[in-house]
C-alpha positions as CSV (number, residue, x, y, z in Angstrom):
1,X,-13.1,8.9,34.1
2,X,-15.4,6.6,36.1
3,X,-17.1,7.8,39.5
4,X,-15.7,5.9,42.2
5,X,-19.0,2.8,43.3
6,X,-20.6,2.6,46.2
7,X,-22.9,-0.2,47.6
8,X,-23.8,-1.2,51.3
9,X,-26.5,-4.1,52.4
10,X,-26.7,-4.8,56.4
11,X,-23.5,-6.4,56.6
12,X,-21.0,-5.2,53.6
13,X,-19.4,-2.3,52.2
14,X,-18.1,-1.6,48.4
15,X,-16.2,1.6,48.5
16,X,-13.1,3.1,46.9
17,X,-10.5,5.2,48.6
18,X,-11.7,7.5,51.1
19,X,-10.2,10.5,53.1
20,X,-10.6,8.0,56.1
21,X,-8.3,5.5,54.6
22,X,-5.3,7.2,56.0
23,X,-6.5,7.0,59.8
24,X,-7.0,3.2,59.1
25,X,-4.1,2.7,56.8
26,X,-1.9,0.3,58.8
27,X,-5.5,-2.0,59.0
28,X,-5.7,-1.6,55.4
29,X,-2.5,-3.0,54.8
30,X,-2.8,-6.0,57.1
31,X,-6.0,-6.8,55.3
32,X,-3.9,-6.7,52.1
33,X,-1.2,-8.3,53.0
34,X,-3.9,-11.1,54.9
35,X,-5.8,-11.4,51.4
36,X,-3.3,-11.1,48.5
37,X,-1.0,-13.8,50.7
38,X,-3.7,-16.5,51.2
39,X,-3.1,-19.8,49.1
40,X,-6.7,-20.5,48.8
41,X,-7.4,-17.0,47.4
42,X,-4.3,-16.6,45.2
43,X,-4.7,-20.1,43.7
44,X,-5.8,-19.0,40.3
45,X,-4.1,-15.7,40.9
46,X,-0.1,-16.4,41.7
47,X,1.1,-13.4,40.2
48,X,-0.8,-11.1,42.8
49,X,1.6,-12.6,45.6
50,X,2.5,-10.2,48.1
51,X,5.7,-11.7,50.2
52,X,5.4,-8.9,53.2
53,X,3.5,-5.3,55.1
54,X,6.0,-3.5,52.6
55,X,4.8,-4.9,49.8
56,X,1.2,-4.5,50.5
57,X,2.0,-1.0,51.8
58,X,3.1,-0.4,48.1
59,X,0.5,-1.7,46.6
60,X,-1.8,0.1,48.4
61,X,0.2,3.5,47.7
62,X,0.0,2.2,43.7
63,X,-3.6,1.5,43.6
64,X,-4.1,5.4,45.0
65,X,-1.9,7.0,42.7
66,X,-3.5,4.4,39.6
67,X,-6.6,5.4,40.8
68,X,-6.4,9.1,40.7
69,X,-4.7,8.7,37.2
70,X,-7.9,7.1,35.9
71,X,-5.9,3.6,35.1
72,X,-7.8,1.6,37.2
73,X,-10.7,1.8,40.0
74,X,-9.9,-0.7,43.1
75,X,-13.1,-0.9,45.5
76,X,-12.9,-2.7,48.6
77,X,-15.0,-5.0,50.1
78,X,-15.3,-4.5,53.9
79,X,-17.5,-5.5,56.7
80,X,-19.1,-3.4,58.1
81,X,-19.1,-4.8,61.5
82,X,-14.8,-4.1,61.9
83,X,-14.1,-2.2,58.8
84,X,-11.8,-5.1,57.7
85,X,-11.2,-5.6,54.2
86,X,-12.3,-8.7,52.9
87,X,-11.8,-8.4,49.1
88,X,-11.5,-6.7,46.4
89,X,-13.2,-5.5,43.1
90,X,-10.5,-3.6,40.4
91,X,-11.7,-1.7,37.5
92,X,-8.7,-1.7,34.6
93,X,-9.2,0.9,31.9
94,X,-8.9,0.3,28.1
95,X,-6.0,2.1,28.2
96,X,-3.8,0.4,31.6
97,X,-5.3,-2.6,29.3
98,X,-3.7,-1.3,26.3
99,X,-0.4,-1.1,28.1
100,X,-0.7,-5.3,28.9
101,X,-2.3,-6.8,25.7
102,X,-2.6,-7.2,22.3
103,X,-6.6,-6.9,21.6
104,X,-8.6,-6.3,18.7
105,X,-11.0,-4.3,21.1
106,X,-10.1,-2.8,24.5
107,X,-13.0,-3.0,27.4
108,X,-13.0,-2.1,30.2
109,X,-11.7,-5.6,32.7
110,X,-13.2,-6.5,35.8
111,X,-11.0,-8.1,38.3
112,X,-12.1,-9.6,41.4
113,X,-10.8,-12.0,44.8
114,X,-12.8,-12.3,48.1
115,X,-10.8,-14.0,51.3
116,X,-11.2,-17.5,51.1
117,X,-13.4,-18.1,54.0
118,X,-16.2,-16.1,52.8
119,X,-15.5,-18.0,48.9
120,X,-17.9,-20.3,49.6
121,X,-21.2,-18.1,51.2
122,X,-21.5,-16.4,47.4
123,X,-21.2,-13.4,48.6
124,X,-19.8,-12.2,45.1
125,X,-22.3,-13.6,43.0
126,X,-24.5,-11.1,45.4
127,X,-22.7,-8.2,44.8
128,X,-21.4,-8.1,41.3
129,X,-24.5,-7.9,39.7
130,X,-25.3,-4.9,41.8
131,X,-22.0,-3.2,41.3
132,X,-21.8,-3.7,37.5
133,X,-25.8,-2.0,37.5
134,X,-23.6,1.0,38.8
135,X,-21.2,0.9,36.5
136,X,-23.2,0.9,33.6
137,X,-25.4,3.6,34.7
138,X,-22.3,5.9,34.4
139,X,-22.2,3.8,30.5
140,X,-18.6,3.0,30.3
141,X,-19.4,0.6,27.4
142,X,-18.0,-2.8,27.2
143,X,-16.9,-4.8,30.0
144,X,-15.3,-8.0,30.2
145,X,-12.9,-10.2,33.0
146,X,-10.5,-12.7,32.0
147,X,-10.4,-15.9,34.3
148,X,-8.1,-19.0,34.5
149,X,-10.2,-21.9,33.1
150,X,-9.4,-24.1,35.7
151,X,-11.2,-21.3,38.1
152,X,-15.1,-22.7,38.1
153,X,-16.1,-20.5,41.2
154,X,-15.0,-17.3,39.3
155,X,-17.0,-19.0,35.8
156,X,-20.5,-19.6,38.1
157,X,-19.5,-16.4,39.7
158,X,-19.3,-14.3,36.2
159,X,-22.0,-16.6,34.2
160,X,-24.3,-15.4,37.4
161,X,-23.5,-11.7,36.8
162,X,-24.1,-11.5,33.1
163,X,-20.9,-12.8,31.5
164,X,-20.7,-15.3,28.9
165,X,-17.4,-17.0,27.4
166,X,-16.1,-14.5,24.5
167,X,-12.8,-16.0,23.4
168,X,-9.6,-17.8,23.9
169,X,-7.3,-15.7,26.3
170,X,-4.2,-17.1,26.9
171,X,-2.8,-20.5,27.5
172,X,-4.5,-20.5,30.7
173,X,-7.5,-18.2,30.7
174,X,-10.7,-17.0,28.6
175,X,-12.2,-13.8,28.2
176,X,-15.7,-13.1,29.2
177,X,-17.9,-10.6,28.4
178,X,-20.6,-9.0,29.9
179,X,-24.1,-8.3,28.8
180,X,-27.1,-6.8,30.9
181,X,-29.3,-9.1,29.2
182,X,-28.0,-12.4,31.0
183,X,-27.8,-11.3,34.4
184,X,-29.2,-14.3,36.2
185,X,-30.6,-15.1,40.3
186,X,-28.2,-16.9,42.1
């Protein structure tokens, strides 16, 4: 089971749950609902759609229970400056993977959406790199994130982290792997 990451710089936060989520809970789903509504963000990611509070109150209430099974590890991205939640970073386990797809090999995915008006300040080309060091000090193995090919932000985003195109995906998306060896300066 992976340790839960966490990263600050002057401005940002990437933290899991924490026993202060529930005293800012309603915030939390407002941001949720805010991010996992937003055209812009969802563009490449219609199936994340959330349609109301409810819905995001679910989610929320999902991602806890997913994340205390060990199925997947969602980290928020907050400012620091209002506690707001500005995106997300998900960590899906070979086996919630397993569950989903038909793979030869099963890493472990990274998933990732930031709200779209800080998309264009590369905020996550700043902090992946940083959050996939932690993850491979706790040597999960392989790692790898599956994007729409259409998606070219998430492709610099990932090619400036240390993935490289792996394979054919889907109709619509690739798989890309990571390697240490590639991480690149944005």
């Amino acid at each position: 089971m992976l340790a839960p990451v966490l990263l600050e710089n002057e401005t940002l936060i990437i933290q899991s749950f924490d026993a202060t989520d529930f005293k800012r809970w309603s915030n939390m789903v407002d941001d949720i609902f805010a991010l996992l509504s937003d055209d812009q963000t969802l563009k490449y990611l219609p199936f994340k759609r959330l349609y109301s509070r409810t819905e995001a109150d679910a989610w929320l209430k999902n991602a806890l229970i997913s994340l205390h099974c060990g199925r997947n590890y969602l980290h928020f991205i907050r400012t620091k400056s209002n506690d707001r939640i500005i995106g997300l970073i998900d960590v899906i386990s070979p086996n919630l993977a397993k569950e989903h797809y038909r793979l030869q090999k099963y890493p472990y995915f990274i998933e990732f959406c930031i709200k779209t008006e800080y998309s264009q300040k590369k905020l996550m080309s700043s902090l992946l790199p940083e959050f996939l060091d932690c993850l491979r000090n706790q040597q999960i193995g392989e790692i790898a994130a599956v994007i729409n090919r259409q998606n070219i932000a998430a492709q610099k985003v990932l090619s400036r982290s240390g993935f490289s195109y792996a394979r054919f995906f889907d109709d619509t998306q690739d798989v890309y792997q990571f390697s240490a060896k590639q991480v690149r300066v944005a």
